[in-house]
C-alpha positions as CSV (number, residue, x, y, z in Angstrom):
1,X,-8.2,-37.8,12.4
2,X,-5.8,-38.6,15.2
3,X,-3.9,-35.8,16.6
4,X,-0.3,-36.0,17.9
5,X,1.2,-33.5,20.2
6,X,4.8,-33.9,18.8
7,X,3.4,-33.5,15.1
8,X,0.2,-31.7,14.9
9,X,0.3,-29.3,18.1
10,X,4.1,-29.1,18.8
11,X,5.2,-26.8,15.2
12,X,2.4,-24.4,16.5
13,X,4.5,-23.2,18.5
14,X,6.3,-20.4,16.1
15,X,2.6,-19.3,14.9
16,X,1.3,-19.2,18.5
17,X,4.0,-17.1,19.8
18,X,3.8,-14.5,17.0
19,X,0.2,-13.9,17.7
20,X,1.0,-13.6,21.0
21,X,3.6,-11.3,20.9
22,X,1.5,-9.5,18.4
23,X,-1.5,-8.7,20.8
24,X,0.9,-8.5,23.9
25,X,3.8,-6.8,22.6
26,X,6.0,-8.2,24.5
27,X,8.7,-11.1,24.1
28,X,8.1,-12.6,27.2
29,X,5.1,-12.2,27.9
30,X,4.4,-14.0,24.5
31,X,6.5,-17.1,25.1
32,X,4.4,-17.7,28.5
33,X,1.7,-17.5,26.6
34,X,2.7,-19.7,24.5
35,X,3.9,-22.0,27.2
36,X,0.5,-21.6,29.0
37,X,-1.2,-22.2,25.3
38,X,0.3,-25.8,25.3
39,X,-0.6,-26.8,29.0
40,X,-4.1,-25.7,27.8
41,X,-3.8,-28.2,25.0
42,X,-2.2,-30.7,26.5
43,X,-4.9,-31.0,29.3
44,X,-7.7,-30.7,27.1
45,X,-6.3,-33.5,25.4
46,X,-9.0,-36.5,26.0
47,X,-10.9,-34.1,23.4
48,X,-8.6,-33.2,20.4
49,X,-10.8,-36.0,18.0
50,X,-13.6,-33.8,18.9
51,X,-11.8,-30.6,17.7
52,X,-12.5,-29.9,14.1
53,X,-9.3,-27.6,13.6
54,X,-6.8,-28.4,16.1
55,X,-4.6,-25.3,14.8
56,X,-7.4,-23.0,15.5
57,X,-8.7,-24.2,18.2
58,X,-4.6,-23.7,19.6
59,X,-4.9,-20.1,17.6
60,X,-8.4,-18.9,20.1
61,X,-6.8,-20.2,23.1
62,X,-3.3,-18.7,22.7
63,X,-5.4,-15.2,21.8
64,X,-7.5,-15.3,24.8
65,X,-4.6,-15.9,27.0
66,X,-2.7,-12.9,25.4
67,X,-6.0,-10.8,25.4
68,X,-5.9,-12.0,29.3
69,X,-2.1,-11.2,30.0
70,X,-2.6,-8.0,27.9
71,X,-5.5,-6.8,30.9
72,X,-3.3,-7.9,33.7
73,X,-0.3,-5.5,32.3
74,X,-3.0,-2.8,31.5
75,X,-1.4,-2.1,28.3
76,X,2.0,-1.3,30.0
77,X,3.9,-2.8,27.4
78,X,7.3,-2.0,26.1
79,X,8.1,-0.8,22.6
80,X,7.2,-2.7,19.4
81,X,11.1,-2.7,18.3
82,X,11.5,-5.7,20.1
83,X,9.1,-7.7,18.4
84,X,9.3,-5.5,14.9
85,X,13.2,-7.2,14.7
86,X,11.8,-10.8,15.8
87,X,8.9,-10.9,12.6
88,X,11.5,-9.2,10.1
89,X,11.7,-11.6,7.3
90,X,14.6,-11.3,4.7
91,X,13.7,-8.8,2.5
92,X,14.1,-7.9,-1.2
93,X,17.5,-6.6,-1.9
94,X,17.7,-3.3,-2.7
95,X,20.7,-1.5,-5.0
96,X,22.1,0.4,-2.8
97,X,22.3,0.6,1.1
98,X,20.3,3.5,1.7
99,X,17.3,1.7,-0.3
100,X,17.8,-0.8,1.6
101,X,17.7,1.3,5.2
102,X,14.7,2.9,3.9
103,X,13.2,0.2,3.3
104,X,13.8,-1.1,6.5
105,X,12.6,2.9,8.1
106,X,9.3,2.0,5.9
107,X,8.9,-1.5,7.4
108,X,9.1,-0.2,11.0
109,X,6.9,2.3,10.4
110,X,4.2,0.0,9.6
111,X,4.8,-2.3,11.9
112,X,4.7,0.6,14.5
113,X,1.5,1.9,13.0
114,X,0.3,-2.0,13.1
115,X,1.1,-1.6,16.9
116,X,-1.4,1.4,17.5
117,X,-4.9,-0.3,15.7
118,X,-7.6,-1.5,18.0
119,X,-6.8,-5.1,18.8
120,X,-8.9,-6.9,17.2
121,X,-8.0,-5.1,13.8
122,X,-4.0,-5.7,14.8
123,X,-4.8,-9.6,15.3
124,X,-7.1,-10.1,12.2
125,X,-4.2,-8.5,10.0
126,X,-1.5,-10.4,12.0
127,X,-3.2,-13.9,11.5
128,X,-4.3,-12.6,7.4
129,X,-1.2,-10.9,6.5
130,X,1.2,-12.4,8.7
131,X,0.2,-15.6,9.2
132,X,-1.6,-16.1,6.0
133,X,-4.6,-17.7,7.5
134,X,-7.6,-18.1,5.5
135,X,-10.6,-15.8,6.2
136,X,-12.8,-19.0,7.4
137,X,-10.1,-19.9,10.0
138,X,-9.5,-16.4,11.1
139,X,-13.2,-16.0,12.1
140,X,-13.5,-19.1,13.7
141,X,-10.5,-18.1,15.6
142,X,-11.6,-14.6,16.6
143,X,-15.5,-16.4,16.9
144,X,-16.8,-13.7,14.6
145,X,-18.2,-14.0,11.3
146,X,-16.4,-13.9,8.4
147,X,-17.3,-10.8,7.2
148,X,-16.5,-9.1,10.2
149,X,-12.8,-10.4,9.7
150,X,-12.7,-8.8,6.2
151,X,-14.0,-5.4,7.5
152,X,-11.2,-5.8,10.2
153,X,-8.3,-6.1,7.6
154,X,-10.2,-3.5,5.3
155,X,-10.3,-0.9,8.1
156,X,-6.8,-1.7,9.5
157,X,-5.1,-1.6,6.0
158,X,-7.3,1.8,5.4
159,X,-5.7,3.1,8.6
160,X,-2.5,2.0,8.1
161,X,-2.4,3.3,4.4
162,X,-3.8,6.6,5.8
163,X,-1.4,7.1,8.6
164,X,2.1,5.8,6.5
165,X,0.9,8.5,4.1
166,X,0.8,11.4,6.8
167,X,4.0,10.7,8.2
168,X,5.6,10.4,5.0
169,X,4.6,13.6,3.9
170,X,5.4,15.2,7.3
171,X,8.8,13.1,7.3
172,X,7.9,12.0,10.6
């Protein structure tokens, strides 16, 4: 299969930078990542017809350059509003307002428990439940095995549960 920059690497570009600003946490940071994902590509580009998955072989590079810019900021990073407001998606509508702000409370709060998991838990439920990326691609993206990336998402989504119900009973 021949690869084409403007077609086949080039809409990447939203995915990459949500996984970025997934790991890194910051909006920035993220789209030089994303920038620095591309030069990657682009350079290595005598070799795309050797590259089985073009789209996950963008996916590894883009999280080992966030993984890298994550290090050099040694997890100084800013809040997760930032990027919580830039991966809302429309939601359902609600009946009222306040259902609708609660929903909204709800949706933050996962995100911001999302924001606390160990990272590779936070990026195999990012590129699962975000991204919607089959479990195959997800481990060959992370270079583990497949079942590794389901005990990922099972442990994250166990956390997550765990911890939405403690705050919601404390009303935290």
């Amino acid at each position: 299969m021949k690869v084409d920059f403007r077609n086949d690497i080039l809409p990447l570009k939203d995915a990459l930078y949500r996984l970025a600003l997934r790991i890194t946490l910051d909006s920035a940071e993220a789209e030089d990542v994303v920038q620095e994902t591309m030069l990657k590509l682009w350079n290595r580009r005598d070799r795309w017809d050797e590259i089985e998955s073009i789209e996950a072989f963008a996916m590894t590079i883009c999280r080992n350059l966030s993984l890298d810019a994550l290090k050099r900021a040694e997890n100084n990073h800013v809040s997760f509003d930032e990027a919580a407001a830039l991966l809302s998606t429309p939601n359902i509508q609600h009946p009222t307002p306040f259902d609708h702000t609660v929903a909204q409370d709800r949706i933050q709060i996962v995100r911001q428990i999302i924001d606390t998991l160990p990272e590779k838990q936070r990026t195999c439920v990012q590129l699962r439940d975000i991204e919607e990326k089959p479990y195959k691609e997800i481990a060959a993206i992370l270079d583990i095995s497949e079942e590794q990336v389901k005990v990922n998402i099972f442990r994250a989504r166990q956390s997550i549960r765990q911890r939405f119900a403690e705050m919601e009973n404390y009303k935290l």
